[in-house]
C-alpha positions in Angstrom: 45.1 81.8 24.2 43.4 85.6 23.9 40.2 86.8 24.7 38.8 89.6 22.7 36.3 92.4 22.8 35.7 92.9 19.3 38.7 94.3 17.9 40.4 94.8 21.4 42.6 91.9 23.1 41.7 91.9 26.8 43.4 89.0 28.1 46.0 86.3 27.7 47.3 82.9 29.3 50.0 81.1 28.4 49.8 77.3 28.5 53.3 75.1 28.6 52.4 71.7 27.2 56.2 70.7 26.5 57.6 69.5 29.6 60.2 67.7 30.7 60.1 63.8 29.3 59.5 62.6 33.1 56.7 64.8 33.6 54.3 63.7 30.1 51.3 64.1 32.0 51.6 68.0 33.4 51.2 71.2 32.0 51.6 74.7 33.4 49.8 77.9 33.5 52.6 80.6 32.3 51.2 83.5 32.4 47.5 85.1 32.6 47.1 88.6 32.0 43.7 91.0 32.1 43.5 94.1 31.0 43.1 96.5 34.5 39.7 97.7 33.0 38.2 94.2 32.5 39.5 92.8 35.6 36.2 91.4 37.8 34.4 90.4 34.2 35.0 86.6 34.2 38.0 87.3 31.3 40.4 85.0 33.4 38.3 82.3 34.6 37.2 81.8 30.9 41.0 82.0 30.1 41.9 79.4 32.2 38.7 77.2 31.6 40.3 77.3 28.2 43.7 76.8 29.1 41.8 73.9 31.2 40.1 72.5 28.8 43.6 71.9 26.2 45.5 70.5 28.9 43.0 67.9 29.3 42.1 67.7 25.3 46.2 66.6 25.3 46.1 63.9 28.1 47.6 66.3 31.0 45.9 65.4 34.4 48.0 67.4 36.2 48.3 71.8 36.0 50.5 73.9 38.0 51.2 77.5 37.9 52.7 80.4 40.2 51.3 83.8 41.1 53.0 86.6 43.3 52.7 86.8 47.0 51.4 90.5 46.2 49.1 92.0 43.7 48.8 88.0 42.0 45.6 86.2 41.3 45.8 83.4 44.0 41.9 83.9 44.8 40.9 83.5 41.4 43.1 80.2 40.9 41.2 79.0 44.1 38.1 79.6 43.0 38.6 77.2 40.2 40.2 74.4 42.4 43.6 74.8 42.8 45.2 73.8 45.8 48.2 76.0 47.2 51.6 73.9 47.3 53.2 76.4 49.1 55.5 79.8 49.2 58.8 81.0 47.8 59.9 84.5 49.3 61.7 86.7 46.8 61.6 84.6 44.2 61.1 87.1 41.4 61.5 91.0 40.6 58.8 93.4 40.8 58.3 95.6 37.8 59.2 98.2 39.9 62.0 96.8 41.7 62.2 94.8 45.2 61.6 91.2 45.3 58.0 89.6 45.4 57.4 86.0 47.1 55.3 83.3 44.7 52.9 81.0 45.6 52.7 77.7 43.9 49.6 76.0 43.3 48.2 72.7 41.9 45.3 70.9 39.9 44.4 67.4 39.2 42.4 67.6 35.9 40.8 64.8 33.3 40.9 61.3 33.7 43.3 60.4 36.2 45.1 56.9 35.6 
């Protein structure tokens, strides 16, 4: 999904809907990018609302996603009612280089059966 001013994409998220055949009913947030200069303008949480909003429009009732220890969004995903799982340290590169924990974090969304 892409959110645009005008002309201009400002932000992305990714949402996985194929999953493995025991897990039917979850989806994940992949990835959710803002542009640096429309960061703090309510581009992700319409993003995800979106991303949200399909997951539940094709009968997922569960979300996940990740986010780095540092510099990740884990106060936005909050904010919209995700619950933190818990931490992995070093579990990815940094664009940089050194390694950078994640945090995973979980939603219950639509009709739960």
């Amino acid at each position: 999904l892409g959110a645009w001013d005008g002309k201009n994409l400002v932000g992305t998220v990714t949402l996985l809907l194929d999953c493995p055949p025991n897990q039917p009913h979850r989806a994940e947030i992949a990835k959710l990018m803002t542009r640096t200069d429309y960061r703090g303008r309510g581009v992700g949480t319409r993003l995800m609302r979106a991303a949200e909003s399909l997951a539940v429009e094709k009968g997922r009732t569960l979300l996940v996603l990740d986010t780095a220890t540092e510099e990740g969004a884990s106060g936005l995903y909050e904010r919209l009612g995700f619950t933190l799982a818990g931490e992995i340290p070093d579990y990815a590169l940094k664009p940089h280089g050194g390694l950078t924990g994640t945090l995973i974090y979980w939603k219950r969304i639509g009709q739960i059966s």
